[in-house]
C-alpha positions as CSV (number, residue, x, y, z in Angstrom):
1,X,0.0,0.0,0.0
2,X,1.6,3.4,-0.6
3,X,2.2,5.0,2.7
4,X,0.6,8.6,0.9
5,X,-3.0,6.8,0.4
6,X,-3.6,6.8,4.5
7,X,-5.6,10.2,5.0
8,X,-7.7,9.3,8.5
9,X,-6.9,7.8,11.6
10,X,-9.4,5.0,13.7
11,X,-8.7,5.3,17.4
12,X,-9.8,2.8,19.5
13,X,-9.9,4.1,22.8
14,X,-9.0,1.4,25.7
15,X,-5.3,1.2,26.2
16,X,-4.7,3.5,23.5
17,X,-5.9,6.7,24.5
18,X,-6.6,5.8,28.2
19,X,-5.4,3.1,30.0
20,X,-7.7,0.8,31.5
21,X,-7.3,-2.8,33.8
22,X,-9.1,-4.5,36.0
23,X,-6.3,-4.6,38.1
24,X,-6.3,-1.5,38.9
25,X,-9.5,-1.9,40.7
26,X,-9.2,-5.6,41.7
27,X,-5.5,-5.2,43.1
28,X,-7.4,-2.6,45.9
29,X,-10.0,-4.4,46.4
30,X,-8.9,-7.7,47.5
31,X,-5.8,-8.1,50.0
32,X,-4.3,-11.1,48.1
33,X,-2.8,-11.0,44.3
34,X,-4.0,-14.5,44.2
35,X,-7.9,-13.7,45.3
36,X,-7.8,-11.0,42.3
37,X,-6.1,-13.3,40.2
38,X,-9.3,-16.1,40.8
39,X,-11.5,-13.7,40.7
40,X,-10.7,-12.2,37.2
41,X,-10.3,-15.7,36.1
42,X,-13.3,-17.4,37.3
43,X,-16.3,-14.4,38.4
44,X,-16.0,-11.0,35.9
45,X,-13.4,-12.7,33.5
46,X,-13.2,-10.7,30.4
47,X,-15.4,-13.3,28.2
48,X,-18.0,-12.3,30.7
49,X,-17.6,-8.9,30.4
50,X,-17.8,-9.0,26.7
51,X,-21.7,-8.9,27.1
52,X,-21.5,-5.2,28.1
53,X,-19.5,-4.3,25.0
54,X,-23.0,-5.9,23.0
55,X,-25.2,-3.7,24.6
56,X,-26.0,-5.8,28.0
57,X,-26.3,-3.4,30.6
58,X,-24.4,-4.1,34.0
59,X,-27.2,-4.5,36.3
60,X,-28.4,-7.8,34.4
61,X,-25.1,-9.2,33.1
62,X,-24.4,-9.2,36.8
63,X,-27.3,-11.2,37.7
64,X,-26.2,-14.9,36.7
65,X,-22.8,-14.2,38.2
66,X,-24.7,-13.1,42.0
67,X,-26.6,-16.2,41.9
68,X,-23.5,-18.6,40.7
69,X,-21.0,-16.5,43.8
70,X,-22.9,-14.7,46.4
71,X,-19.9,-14.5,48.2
72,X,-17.9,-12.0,45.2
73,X,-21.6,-10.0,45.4
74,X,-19.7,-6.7,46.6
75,X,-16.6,-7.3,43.7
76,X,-18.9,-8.2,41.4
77,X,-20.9,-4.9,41.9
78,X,-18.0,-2.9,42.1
79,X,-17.8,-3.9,38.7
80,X,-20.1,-0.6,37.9
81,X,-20.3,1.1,41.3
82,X,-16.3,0.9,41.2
83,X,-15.6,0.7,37.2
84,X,-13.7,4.3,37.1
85,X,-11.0,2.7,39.2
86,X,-9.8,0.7,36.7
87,X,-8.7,3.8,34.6
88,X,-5.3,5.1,35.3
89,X,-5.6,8.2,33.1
90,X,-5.0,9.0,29.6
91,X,-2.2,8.1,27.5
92,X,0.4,11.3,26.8
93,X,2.0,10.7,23.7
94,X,-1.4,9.6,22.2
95,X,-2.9,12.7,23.2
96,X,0.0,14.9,21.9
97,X,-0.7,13.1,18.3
98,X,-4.1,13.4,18.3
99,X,-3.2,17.2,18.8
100,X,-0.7,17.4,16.4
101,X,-2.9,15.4,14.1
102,X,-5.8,18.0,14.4
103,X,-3.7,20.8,13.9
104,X,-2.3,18.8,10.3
105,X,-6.2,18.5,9.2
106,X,-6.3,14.9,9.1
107,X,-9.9,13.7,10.1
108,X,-9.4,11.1,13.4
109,X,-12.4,8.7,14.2
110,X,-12.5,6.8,17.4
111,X,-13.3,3.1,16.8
112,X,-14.4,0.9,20.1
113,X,-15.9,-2.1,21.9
114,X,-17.6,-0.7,25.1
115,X,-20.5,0.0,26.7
116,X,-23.3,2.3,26.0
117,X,-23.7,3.2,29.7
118,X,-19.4,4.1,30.0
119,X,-19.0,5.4,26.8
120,X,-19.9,9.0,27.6
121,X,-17.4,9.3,30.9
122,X,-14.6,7.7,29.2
123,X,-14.7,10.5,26.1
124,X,-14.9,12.8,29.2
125,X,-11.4,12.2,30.3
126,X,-9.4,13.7,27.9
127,X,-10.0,16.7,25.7
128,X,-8.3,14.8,23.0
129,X,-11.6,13.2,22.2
130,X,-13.4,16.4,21.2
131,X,-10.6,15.6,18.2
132,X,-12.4,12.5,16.8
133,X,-15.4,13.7,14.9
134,X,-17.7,10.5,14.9
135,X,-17.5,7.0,16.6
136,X,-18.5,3.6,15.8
137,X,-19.1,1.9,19.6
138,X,-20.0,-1.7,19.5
139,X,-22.8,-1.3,22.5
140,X,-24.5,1.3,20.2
141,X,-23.9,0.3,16.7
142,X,-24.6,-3.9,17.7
143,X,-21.0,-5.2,16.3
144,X,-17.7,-5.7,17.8
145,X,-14.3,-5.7,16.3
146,X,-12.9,-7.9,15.1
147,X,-16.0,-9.0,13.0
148,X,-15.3,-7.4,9.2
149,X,-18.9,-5.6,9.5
150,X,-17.5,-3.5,12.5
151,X,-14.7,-2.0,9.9
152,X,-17.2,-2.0,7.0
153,X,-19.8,0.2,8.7
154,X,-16.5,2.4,10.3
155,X,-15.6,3.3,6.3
156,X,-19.6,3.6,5.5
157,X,-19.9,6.4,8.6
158,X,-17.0,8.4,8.0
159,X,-17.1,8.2,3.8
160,X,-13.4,6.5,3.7
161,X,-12.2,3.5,1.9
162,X,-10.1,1.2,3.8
163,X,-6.9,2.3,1.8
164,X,-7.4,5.2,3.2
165,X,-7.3,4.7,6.7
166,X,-4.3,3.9,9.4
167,X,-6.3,2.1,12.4
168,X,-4.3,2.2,15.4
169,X,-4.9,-0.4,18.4
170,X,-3.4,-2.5,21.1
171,X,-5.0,-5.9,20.4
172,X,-2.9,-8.1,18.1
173,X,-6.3,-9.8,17.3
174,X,-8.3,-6.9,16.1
175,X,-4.9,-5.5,13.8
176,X,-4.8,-8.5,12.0
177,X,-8.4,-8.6,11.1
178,X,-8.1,-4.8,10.3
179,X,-4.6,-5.8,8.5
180,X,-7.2,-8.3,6.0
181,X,-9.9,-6.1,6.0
182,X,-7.0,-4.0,3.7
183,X,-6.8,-1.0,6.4
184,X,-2.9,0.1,7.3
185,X,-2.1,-0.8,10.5
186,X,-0.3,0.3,13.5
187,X,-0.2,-2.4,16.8
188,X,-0.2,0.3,19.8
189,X,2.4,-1.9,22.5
190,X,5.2,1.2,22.6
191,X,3.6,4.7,22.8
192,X,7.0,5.9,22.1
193,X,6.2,4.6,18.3
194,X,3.3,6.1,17.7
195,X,4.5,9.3,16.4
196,X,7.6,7.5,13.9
197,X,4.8,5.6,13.0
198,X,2.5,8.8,12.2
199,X,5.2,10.0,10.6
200,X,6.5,7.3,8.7
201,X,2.8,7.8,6.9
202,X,2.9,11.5,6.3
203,X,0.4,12.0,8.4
204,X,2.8,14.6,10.5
């Protein structure tokens, strides 16, 4: 693909622009690594929480999983009454590209599996976000990446072929299925390469 084609960037948003784990709750909550460890493993693993990133709200995903462990009832609540705790803040050096990418006129698009009832307080923690001019969110739009259809209906919304976009994202899964779909792709592991990688495609 010739590296002057990309024109847009797709965001996704968790671990990208702000970091967010389980742990970060989980680790405070219980007193023992190895309780956390069983309970992420076993009670709200992240298969569970998939559900939420469908459109499930919290208050019945969590139902089954009271009845099946009364004895996690107050970890699996803190699930939602808790959830901001597993945020640690957003991501600096994606924030200073998003910035720098706004100021260079390239249109930005956030792309993301997450809830319809978190969406709106995570775009609230960074004013990078008022950057992105549209979203697809899996809770609201009924398709999750990787599935092609996510990245098809991203292209229809924001009027872009894929050759046209770089999708940036820290799941190995969801960059190869982008990487077939015929999107550029950049794996988000090192935030130190993001902006080489930027770069690399004329994008700054």
């Amino acid at each position: 693909m010739p590296e002057a084609a990309v024109k847009a960037v797709l965001w996704d948003i968790g671990n990208v622009i702000v970091r967010w784990n389980p742990r970060t709750l989980y680790d405070k909550f219980f007193k023992e690594p190895a309780e956390a460890d069983r309970f992420l493993s076993h009670v709200c693993t992240m298969d569970w929480h998939v559900a939420h990133d469908l459109g499930v709200t919290f208050a019945d995903n969590r139902a089954p999983l009271l009845a099946r462990f009364p004895e996690y009832s107050d970890a699996i609540h803190a699930w939602e009454t808790r959830w901001w705790e597993m945020f640690s803040g957003p991501i600096p050096e994606t924030e200073a590209a998003i910035e720098a990418l706004h100021a260079a006129g390239v249109p930005q698009f956030g792309v993301t599996n997450m809830s319809h009832e978190t969406f709106p307080g995570t775009i609230a923690m960074s004013p990078a976000f008022k950057r992105l001019r549209n979203y697809v969110v899996s809770a609201h739009d009924g398709v999750m990446k990787p599935d092609p259809a996510f990245y098809a209906l991203a292209c229809e919304r924001f009027g872009l072929t894929p050759a046209e976009v770089l999708f940036v994202d820290d799941s190995a899964w969801n960059i190869r299925a982008a990487e077939t779909f015929g999107f550029d792709v950049h794996h988000f592991t090192d935030p130190a390469a993001l902006r080489p990688a930027l770069e690399a495609r004329r994008l700054l």
